[in-house]
MDAnalysis code that builds the backbone (N, CA, C; Angstrom):
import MDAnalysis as mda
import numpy as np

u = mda.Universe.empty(264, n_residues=88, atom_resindex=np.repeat(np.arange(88), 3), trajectory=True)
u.add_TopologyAttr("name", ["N", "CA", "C"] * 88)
u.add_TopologyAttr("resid", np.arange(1, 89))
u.add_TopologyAttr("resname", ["UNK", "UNK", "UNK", "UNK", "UNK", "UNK", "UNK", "UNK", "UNK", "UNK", "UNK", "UNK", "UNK", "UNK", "UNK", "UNK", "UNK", "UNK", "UNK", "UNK", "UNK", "UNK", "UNK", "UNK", "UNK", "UNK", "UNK", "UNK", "UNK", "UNK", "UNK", "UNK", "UNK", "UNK", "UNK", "UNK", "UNK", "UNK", "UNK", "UNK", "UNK", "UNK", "UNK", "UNK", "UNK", "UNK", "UNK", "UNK", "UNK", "UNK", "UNK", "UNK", "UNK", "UNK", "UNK", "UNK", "UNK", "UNK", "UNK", "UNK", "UNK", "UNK", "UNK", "UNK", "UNK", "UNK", "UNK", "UNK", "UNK", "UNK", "UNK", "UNK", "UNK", "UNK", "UNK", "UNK", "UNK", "UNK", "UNK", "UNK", "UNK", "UNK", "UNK", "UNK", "UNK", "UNK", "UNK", "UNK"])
u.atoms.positions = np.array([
    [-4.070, 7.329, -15.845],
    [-4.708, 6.696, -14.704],
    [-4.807, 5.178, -14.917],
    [-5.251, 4.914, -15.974],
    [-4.996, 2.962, -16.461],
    [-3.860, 2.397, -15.812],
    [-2.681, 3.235, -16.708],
    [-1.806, 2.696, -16.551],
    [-1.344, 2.299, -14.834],
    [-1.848, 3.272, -13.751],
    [-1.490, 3.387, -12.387],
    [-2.095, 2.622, -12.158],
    [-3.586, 2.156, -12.853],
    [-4.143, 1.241, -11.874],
    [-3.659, -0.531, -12.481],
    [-2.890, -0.865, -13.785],
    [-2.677, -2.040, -14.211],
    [-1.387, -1.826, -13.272],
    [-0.593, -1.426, -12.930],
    [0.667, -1.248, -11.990],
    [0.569, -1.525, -10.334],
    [-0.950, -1.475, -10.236],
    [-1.563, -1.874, -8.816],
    [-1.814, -3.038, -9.150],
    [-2.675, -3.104, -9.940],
    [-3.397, -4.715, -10.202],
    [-2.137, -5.578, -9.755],
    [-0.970, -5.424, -10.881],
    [0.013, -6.388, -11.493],
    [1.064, -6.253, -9.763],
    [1.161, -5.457, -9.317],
    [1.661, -5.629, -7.831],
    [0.873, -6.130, -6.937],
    [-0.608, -6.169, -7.161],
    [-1.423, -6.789, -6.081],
    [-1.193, -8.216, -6.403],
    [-1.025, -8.819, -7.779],
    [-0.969, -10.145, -8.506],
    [0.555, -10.629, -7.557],
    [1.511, -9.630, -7.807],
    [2.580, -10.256, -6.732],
    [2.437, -10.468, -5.446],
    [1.796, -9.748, -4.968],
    [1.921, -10.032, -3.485],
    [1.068, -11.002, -3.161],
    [-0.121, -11.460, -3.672],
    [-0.954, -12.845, -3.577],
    [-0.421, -13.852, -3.619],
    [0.539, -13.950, -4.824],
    [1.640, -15.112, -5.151],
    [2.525, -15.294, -4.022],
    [3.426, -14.396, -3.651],
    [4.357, -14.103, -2.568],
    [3.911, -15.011, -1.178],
    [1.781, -14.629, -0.932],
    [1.285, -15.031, 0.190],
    [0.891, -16.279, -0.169],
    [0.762, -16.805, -1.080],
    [0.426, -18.150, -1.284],
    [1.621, -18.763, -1.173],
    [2.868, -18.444, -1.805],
    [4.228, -18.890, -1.200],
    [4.296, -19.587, 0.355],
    [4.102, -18.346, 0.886],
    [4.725, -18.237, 2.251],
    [3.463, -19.404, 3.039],
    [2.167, -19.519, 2.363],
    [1.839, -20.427, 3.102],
    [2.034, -22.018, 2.817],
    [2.190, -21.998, 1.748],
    [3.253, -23.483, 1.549],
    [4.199, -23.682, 1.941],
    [5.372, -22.467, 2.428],
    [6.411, -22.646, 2.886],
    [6.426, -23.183, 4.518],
    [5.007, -22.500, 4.872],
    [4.455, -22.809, 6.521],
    [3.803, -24.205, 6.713],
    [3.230, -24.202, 5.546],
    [2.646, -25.849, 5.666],
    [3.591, -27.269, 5.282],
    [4.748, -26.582, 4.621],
    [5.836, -27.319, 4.376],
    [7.014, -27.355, 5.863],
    [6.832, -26.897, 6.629],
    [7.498, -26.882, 7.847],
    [9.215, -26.226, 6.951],
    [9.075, -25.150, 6.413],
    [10.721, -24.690, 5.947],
    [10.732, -23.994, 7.085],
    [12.397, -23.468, 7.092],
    [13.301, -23.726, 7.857],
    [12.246, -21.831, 8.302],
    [12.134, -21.491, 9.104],
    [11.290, -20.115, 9.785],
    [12.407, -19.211, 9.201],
    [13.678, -19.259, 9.302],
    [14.689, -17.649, 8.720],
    [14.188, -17.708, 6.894],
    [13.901, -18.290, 6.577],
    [13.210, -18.473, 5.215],
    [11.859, -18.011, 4.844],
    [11.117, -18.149, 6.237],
    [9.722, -17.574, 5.777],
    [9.733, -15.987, 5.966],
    [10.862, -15.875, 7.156],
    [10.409, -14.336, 7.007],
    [11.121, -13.590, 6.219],
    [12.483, -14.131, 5.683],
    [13.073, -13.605, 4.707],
    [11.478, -13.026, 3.549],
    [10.590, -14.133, 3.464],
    [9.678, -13.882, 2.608],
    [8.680, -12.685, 3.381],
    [8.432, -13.211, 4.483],
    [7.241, -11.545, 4.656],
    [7.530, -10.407, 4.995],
    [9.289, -10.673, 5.144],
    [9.980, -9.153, 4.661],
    [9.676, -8.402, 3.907],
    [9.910, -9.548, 2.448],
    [9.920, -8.942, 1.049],
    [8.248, -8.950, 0.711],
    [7.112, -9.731, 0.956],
    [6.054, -8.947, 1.364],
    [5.421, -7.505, 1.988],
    [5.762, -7.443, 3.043],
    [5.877, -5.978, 3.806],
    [6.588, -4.952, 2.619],
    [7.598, -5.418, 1.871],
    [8.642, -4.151, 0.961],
    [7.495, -4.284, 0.032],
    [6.842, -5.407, -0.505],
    [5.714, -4.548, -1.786],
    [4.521, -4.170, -1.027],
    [4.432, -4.282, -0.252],
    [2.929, -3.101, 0.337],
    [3.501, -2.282, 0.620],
    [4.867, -1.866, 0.862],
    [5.358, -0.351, 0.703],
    [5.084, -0.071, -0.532],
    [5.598, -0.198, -1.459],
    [5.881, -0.170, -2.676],
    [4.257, 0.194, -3.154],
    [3.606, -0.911, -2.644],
    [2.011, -0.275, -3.714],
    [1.425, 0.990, -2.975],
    [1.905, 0.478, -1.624],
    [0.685, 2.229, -0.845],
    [1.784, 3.372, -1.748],
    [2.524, 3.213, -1.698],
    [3.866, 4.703, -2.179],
    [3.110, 4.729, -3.889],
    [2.861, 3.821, -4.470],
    [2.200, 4.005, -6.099],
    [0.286, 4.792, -5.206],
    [-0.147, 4.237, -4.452],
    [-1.507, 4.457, -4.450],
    [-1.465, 6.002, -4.222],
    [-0.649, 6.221, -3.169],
    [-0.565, 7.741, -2.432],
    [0.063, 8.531, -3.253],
    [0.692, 8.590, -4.260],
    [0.910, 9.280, -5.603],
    [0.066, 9.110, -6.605],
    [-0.830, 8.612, -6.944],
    [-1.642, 8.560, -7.509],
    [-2.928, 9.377, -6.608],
    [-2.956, 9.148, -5.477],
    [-4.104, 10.096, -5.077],
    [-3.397, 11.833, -4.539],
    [-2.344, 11.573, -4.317],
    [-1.731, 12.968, -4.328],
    [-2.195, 14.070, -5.677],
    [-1.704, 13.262, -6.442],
    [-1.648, 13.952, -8.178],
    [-2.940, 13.825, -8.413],
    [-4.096, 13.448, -7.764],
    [-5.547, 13.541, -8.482],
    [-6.023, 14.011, -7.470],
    [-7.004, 13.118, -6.569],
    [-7.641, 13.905, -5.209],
    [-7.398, 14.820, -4.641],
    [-5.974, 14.879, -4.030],
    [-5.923, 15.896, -3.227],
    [-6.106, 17.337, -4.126],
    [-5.423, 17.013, -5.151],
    [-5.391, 18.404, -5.956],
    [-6.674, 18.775, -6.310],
    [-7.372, 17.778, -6.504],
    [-8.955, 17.982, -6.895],
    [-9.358, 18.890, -5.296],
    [-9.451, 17.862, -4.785],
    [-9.856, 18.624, -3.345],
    [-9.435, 20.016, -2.966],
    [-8.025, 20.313, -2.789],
    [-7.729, 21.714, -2.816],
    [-8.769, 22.826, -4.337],
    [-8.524, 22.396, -5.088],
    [-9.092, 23.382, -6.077],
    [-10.407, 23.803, -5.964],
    [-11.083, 22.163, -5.089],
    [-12.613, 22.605, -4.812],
    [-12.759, 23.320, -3.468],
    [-11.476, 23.376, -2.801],
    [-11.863, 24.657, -1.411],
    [-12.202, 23.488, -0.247],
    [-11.343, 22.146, -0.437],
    [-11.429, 20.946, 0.781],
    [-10.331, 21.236, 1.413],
    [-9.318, 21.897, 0.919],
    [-7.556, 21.910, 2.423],
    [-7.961, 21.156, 3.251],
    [-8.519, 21.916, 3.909],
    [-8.613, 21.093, 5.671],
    [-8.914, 20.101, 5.511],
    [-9.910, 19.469, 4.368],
    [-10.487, 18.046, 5.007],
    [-9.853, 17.091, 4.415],
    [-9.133, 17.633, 3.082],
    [-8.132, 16.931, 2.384],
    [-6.438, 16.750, 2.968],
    [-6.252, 17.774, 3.489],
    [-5.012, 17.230, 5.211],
    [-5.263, 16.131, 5.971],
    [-6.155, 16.375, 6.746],
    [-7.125, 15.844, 8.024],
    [-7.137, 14.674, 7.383],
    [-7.404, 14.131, 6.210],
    [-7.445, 12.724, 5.830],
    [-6.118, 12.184, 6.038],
    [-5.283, 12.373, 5.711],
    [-4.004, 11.794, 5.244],
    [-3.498, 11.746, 6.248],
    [-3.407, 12.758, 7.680],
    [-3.259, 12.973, 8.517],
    [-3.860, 11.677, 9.586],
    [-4.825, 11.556, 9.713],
    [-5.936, 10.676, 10.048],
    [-4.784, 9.242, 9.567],
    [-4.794, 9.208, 8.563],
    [-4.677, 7.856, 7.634],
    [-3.202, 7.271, 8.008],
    [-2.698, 8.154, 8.514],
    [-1.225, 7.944, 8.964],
    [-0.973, 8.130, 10.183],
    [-2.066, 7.932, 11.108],
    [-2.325, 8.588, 12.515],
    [-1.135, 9.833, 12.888],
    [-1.272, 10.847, 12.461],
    [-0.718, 12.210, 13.008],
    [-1.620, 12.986, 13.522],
    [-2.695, 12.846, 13.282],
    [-3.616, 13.838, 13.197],
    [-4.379, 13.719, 14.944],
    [-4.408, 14.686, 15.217],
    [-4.429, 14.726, 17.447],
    [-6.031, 14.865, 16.998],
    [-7.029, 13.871, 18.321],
    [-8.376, 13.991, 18.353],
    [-9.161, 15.519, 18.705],
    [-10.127, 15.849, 18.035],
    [-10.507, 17.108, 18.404],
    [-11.608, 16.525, 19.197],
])
């Protein structure tokens, strides 16, 4: 579990950098196909960390949750969280 969470940290450390980039690059008036080249590759590491977070709570929570007799409410989240889930 350390290790998953220094692998968040150290990707959250990139993507701060990345956004501090991109706002020098905005306050520097660069050329706009340049900035978004950058909040492309922004957007690709917040894929990248939710895909580490949601395996990490797959392999712990949810399984926790199922074993304690949550299914439904442990679906219904993720469901919810990814809007699939239809209003009751």
């Amino acid at each position: 579990m350390q290790a998953e969470k220094q692998d968040v940290l150290k990707r959250l450390n990139y993507i701060e950098g990345h956004i501090a980039g991109i706002r020098k690059m905005v306050e520097e008036d660069k050329y706009c196909v340049d900035v978004l080249r950058q909040t492309h590759a922004v957007r690709k590491a917040i894929e990248k960390l939710e895909l580490l977070i949601l395996n990490g709570h797959l392999q712990s929570c949810v399984i926790e949750g199922i074993k304690e007799g949550r299914e439904e409410a442990v679906v219904e989240e993720l469901l919810q969280l990814y809007g699939v889930a239809g209003n009751k």
